[in-house]
SEFITI-878448 format. One line per field, with one value per residue (C-alpha): residue number from 1; residue in one letter; chain; x, y, z. Coordinates in Angstrom, 3 decimals. Layout:
# SEFITI-878448
pos	c(NUM,...)
code	c(a,...)
unit	c(A,...)
px	c(X,...)
py	c(Y,...)
pz	c(Z,...)
# end
This chain:
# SEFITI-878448
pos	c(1,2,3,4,5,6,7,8,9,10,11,12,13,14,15,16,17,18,19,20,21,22,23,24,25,26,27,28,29,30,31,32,33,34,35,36,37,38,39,40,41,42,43,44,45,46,47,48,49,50,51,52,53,54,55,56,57,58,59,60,61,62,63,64,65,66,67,68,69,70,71,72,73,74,75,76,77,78,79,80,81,82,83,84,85,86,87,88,89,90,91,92,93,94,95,96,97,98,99,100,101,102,103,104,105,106,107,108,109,110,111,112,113,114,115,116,117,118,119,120,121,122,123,124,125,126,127,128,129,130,131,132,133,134,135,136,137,138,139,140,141,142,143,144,145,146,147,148,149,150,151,152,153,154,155,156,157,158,159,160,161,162,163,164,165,166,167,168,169,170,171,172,173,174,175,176,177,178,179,180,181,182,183,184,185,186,187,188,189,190,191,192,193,194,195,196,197,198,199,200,201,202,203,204,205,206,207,208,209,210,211,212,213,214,215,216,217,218,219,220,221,222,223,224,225,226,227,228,229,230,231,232,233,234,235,236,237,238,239,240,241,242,243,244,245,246,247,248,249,250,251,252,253,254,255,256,257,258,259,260,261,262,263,264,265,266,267,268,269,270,271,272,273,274,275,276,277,278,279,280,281,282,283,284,285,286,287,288,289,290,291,292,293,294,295,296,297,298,299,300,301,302,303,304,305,306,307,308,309,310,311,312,313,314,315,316,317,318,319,320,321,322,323,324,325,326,327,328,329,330,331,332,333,334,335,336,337,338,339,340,341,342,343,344,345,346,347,348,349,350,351,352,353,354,355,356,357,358,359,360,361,362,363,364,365,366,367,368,369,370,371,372)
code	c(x,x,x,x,x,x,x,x,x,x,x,x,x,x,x,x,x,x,x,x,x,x,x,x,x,x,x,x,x,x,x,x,x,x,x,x,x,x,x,x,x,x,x,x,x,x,x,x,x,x,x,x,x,x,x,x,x,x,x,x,x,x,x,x,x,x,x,x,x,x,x,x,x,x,x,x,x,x,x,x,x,x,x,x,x,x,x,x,x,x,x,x,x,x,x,x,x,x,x,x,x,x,x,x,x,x,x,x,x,x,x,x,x,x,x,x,x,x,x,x,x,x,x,x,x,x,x,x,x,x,x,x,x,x,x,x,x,x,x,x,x,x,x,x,x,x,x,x,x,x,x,x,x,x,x,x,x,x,x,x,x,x,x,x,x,x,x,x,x,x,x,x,x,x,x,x,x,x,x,x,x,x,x,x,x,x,x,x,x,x,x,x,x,x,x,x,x,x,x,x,x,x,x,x,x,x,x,x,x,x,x,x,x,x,x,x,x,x,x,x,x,x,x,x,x,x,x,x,x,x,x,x,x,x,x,x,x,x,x,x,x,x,x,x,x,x,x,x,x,x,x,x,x,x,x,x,x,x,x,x,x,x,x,x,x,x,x,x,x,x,x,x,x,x,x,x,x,x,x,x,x,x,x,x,x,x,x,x,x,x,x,x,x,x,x,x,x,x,x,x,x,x,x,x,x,x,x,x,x,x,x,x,x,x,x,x,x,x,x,x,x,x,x,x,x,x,x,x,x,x,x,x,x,x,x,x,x,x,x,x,x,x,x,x,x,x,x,x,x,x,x,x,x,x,x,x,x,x,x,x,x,x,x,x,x,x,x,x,x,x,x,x)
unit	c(A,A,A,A,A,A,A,A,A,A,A,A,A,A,A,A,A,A,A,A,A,A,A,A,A,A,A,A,A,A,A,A,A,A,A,A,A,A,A,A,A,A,A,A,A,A,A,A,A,A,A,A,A,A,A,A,A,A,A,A,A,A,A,A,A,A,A,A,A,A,A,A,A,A,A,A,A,A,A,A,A,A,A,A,A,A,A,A,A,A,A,A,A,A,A,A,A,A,A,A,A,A,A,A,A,A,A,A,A,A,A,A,A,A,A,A,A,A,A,A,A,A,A,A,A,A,A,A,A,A,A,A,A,A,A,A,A,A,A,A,A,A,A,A,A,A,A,A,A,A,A,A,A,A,A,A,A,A,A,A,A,A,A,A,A,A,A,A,A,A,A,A,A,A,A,A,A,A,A,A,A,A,A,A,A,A,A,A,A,A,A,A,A,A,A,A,A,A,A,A,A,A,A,A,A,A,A,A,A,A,A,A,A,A,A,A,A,A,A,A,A,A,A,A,A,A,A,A,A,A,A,A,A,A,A,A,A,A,A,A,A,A,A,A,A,A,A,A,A,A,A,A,A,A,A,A,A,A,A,A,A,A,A,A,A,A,A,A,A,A,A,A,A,A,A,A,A,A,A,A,A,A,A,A,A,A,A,A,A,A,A,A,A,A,A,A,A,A,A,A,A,A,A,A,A,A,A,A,A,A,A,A,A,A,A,A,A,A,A,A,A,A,A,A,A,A,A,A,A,A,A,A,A,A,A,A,A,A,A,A,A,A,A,A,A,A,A,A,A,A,A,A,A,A,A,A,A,A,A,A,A,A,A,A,A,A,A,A,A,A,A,A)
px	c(31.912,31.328,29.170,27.323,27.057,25.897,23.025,21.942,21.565,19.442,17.494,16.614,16.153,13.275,11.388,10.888,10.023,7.356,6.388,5.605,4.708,0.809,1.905,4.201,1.400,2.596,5.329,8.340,9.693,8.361,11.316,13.687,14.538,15.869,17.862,19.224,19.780,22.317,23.923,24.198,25.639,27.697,30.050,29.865,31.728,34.324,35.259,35.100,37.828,40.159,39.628,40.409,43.708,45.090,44.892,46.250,49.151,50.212,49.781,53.090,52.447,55.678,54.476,52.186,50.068,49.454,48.462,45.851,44.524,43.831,42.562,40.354,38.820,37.820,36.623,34.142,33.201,32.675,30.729,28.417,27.302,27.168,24.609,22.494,22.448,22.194,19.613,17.130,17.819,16.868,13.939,13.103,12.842,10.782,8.031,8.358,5.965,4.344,7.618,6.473,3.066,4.457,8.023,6.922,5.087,6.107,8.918,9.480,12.634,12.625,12.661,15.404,16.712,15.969,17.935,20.805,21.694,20.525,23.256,25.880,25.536,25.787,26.812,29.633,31.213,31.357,32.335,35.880,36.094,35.871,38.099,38.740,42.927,42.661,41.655,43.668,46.501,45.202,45.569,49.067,50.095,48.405,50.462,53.406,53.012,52.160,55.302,57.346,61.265,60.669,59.722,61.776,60.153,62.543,62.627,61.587,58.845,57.480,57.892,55.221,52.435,52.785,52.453,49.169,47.496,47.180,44.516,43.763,43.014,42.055,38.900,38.047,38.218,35.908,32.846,32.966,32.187,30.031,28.001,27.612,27.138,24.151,22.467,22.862,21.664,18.730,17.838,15.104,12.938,13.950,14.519,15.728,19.059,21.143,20.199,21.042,24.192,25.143,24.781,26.377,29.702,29.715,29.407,31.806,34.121,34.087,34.584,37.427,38.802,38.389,40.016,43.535,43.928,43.259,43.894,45.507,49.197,50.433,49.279,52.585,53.727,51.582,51.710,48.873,48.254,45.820,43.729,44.199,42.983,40.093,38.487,38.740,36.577,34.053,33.102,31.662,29.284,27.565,27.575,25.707,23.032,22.229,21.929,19.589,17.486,17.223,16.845,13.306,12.472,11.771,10.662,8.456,7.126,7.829,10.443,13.323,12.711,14.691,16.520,17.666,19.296,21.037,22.087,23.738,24.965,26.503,28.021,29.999,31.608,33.023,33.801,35.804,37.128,36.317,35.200,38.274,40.269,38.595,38.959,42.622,43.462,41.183,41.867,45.887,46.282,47.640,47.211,49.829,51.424,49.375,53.374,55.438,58.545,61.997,64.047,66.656,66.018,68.942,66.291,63.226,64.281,63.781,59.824,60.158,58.425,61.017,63.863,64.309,67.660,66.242,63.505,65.763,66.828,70.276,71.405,69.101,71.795,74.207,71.392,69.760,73.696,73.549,70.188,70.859,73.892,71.987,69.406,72.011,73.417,69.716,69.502,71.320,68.021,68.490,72.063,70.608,68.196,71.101,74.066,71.723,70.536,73.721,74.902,71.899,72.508,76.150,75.620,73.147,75.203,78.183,76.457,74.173,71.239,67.953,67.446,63.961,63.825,61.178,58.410,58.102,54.532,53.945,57.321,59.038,61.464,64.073,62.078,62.289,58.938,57.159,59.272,57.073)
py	c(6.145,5.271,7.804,7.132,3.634,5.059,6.976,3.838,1.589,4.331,5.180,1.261,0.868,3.772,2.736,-0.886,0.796,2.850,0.101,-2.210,0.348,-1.122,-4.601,-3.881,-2.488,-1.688,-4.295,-3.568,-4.505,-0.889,0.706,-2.121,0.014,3.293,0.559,-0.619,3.203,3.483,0.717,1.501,5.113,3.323,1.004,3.791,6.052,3.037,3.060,6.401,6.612,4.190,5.254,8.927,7.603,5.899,9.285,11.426,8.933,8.832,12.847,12.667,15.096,16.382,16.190,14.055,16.965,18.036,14.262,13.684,17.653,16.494,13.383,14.892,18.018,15.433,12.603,15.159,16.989,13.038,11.901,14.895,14.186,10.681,10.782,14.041,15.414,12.058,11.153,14.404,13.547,9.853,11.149,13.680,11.501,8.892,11.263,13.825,16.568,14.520,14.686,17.882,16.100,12.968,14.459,13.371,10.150,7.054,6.406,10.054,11.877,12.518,9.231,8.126,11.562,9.897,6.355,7.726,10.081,7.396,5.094,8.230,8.395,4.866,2.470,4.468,5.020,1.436,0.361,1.512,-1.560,-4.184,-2.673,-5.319,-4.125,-4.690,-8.220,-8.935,-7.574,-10.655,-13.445,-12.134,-12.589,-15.285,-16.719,-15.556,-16.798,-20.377,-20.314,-19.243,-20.112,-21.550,-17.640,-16.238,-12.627,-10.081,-7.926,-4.837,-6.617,-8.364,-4.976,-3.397,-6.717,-6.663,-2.745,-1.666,0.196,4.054,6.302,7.408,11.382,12.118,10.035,10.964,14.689,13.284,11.838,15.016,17.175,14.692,14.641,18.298,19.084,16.396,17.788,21.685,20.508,18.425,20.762,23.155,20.104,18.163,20.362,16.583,16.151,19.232,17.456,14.137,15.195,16.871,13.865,12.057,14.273,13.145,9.554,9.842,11.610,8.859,6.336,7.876,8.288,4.864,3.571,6.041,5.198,1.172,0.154,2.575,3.223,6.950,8.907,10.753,14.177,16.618,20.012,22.278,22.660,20.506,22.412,25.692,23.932,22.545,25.888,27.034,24.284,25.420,28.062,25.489,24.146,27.893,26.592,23.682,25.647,28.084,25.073,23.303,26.396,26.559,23.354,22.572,26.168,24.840,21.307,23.008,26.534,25.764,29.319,30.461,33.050,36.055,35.369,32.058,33.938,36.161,33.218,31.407,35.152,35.847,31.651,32.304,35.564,34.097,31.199,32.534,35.558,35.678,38.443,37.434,38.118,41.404,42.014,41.854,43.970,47.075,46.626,46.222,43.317,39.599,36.320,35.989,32.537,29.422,28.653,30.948,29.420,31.094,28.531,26.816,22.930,21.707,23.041,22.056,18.307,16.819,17.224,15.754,12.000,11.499,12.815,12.353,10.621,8.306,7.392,6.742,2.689,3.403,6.214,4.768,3.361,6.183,8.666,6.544,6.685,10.457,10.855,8.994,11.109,13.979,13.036,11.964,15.813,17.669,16.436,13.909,11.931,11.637,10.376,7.980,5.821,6.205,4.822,2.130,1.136,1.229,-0.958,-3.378,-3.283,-3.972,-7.015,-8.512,-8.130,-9.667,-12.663,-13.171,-12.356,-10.267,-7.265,-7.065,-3.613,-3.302,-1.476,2.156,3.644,7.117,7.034,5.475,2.189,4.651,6.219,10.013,11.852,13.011,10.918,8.352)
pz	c(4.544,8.391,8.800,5.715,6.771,10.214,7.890,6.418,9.789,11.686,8.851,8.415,12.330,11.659,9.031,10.758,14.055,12.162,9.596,12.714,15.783,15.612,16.071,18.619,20.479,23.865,24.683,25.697,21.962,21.055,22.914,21.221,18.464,20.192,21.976,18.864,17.321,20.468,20.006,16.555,17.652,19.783,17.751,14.719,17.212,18.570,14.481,14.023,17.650,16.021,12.462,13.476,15.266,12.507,10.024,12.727,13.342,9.723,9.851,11.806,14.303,16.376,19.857,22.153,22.193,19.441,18.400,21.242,20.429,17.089,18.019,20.291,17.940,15.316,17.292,19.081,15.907,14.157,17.062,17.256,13.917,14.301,17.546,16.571,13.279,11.903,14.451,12.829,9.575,9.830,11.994,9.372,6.151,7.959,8.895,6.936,7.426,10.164,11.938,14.279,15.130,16.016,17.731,21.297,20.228,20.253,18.089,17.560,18.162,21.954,22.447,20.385,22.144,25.451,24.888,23.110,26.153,28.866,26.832,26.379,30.128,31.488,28.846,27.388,30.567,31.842,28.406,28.836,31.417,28.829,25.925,22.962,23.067,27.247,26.397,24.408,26.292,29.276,26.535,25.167,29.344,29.462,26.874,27.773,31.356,29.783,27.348,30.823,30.385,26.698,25.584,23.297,24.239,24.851,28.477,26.625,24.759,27.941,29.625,27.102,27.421,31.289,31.659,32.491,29.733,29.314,29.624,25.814,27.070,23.216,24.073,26.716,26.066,22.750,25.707,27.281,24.518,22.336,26.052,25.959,22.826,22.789,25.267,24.138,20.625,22.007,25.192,23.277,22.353,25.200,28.553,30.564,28.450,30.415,33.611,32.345,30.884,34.199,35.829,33.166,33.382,37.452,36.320,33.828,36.176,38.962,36.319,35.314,38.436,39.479,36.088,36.103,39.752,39.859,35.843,33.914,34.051,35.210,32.136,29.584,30.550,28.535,27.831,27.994,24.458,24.468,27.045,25.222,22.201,23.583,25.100,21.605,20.574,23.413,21.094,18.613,21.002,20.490,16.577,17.421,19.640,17.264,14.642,16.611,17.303,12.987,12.577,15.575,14.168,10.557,12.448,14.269,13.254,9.019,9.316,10.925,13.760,14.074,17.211,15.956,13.328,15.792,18.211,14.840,13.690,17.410,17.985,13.988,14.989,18.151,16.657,13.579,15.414,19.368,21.358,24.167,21.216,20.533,23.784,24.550,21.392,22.196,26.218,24.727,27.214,26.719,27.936,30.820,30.650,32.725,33.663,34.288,35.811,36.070,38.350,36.864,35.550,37.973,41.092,39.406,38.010,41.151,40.145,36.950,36.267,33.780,31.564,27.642,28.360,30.965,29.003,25.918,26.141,24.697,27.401,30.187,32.286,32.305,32.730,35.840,38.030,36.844,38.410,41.377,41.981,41.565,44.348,46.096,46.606,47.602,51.237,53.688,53.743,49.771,50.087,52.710,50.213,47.275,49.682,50.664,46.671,45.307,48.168,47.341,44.134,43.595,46.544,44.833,41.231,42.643,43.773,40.552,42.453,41.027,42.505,44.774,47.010,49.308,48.985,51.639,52.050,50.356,48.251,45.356,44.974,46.536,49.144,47.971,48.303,44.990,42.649,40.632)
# end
């Protein structure tokens, strides 16, 4: 249905760009309407990002992981037909047979090509920075701060509104590949979109970089399923190049060529079996694991960012002395910072006071190295 209702918006936007193009004549309101198919492209794939969340949430998955990989596979698969193959089709019915002739004129499909990947690169990038759940986060604080010692909040429920929000990876994983996939899909008919999506995964990059380090909070231990997962769905980016080589082939030549054919042929086998599979069974070799970690948890906990019963509110005090004990016996300078906070701590207990420890440069509230 959001898709559909993707369809019908596009398809609309044409026909009145094509109905008026003469009277638009050449002012800048004959570009208007690509700008309007990306914004249209735009909010259709916001939906489709929450809608997609939702369905995988009452899925029930078992890990983290697994959530955000399915998140991620569908959201990129949704958004790729959102911003291209509905894009040709719309394109398609409008002009019909015309459609080749007129491909490169104005209000053909290279330039709705054009302003959907100048918007994929800019616009959806800086978006992120005025999210509708981050503002509403401010007003909850906002409220909260107003309400001050009349607020019947609880600690743990002011603890979640004051956090700073986390990166969604599932997204973000979903920009990337719609980003790619665009511009393999569009590159035969429109050579610009692999430079513009190179420079687009850059911009994307620093924008992400900025946001995890100066908004977001420190992202959830993950495993690397996701990333496994992921280069599997590499492969169908071959799928969608070989489908766009059919598809401007019949556009443009009114037949299929042989070698698109054998692209489409060659992408399906390694999607539905892959040749590194077909590898490693007549070569007899396997994947060695990306990990592969035989110290014992007692040596390697230190490196943790958390622990299940640390994390878990009922057993979070216990658990917190027994990690603080623990650090306590790696080094002397260890025992140091955990004499010193449990000396702080039961002081300022005995006297009713809140507990405020100062702040050390390149290490955490206890002043051990590495731990977050």
């Amino acid at each position: 249905m959001i898709l559909a209702a993707s369809f019908v918006a596009i398809l609309s936007i044409k026909k009145y760009q094509i109905t008026n193009l003469e009277s638009l004549g050449s002012s800048w309101w004959k570009y208007f309407a690509s700008s309007l198919i990306f914004l249209v492209i735009f909010i259709i794939n916001e939906v489709l990002h929450l809608t997609l969340r939702k369905i995988c949430a009452y899925e029930m998955y078992s890990t983290l992981s697994a959530f955000n990989t399915a998140v991620a596979s569908r959201l990129s698969t949704s958004m790729w037909v959102n911003s291209c193959l509905m894009l040709v089709i719309a394109n398609y019915l409008v002009h019909g047979q015309e459609m080749k002739n007129k491909i490169d004129k104005q209000g053909g499909l290279i330039y709705d090509v054009l302003f959907v990947l100048l918007g994929s690169v800019f616009i959806t990038p800086l978006s992120r920075f005025v999210q509708i759940d981050h503002i509403y986060r401010y007003f909850v604080k906002r409220n909260i701060r107003n309400q001050g010692v009349l607020s019947k909040m609880t600690q743990q429920e002011a603890n979640f509104w004051f956090e700073k929000p986390g990166m969604d990876l599932a997204n973000h994983y979903a920009i990337y590949n719609n980003l790619v996939m665009m511009a393999v899909f569009f590159m035969s008919i429109f050579p610009l979109a692999l430079f513009l999506a190179l420079l687009g995964v850059v911009f994307i990059y620093l924008v992400d970089k900025f946001l995890l380090l100066r908004v977001y909070s420190m992202p959830r231990a993950k495993s690397a399923e996701i990333v496994y997962s992921l280069l599997h769905y590499s492969d169908f980016i071959m799928i969608t190049f070989g489908l766009s080589q059919m598809i401007f082939d019949k556009i443009l030549l009114d037949t299929v060529s042989v070698y698109s054919w054998i692209i489409m042929i060659i992408a399906l086998t390694n999607y539905l079996f892959g040749f590194h599979y077909l590898i490693m069974n007549l070569t007899n070799k396997r994947r060695k694991l990306f990990f592969q970690n035989n110290s014992e948890y007692e040596k390697e906990r230190v490196k943790f960012l958390n622990e299940y019963d640390r994390a878990n509110p009922v057993t979070q005090g216990a658990a917190l002395i027994n990690f603080l004990k623990y650090l306590q016996g790696k080094d002397s300078q260890n025992a140091r910072n955990v004499e010193q906070f449990f000396s702080e701590f039961s002081s300022k207990m005995m006297y009713g006071e809140a507990l405020h420890l100062e702040p050390r440069s390149n290490s955490n509230e206890l002043g051990i190295p590495g731990q977050a």
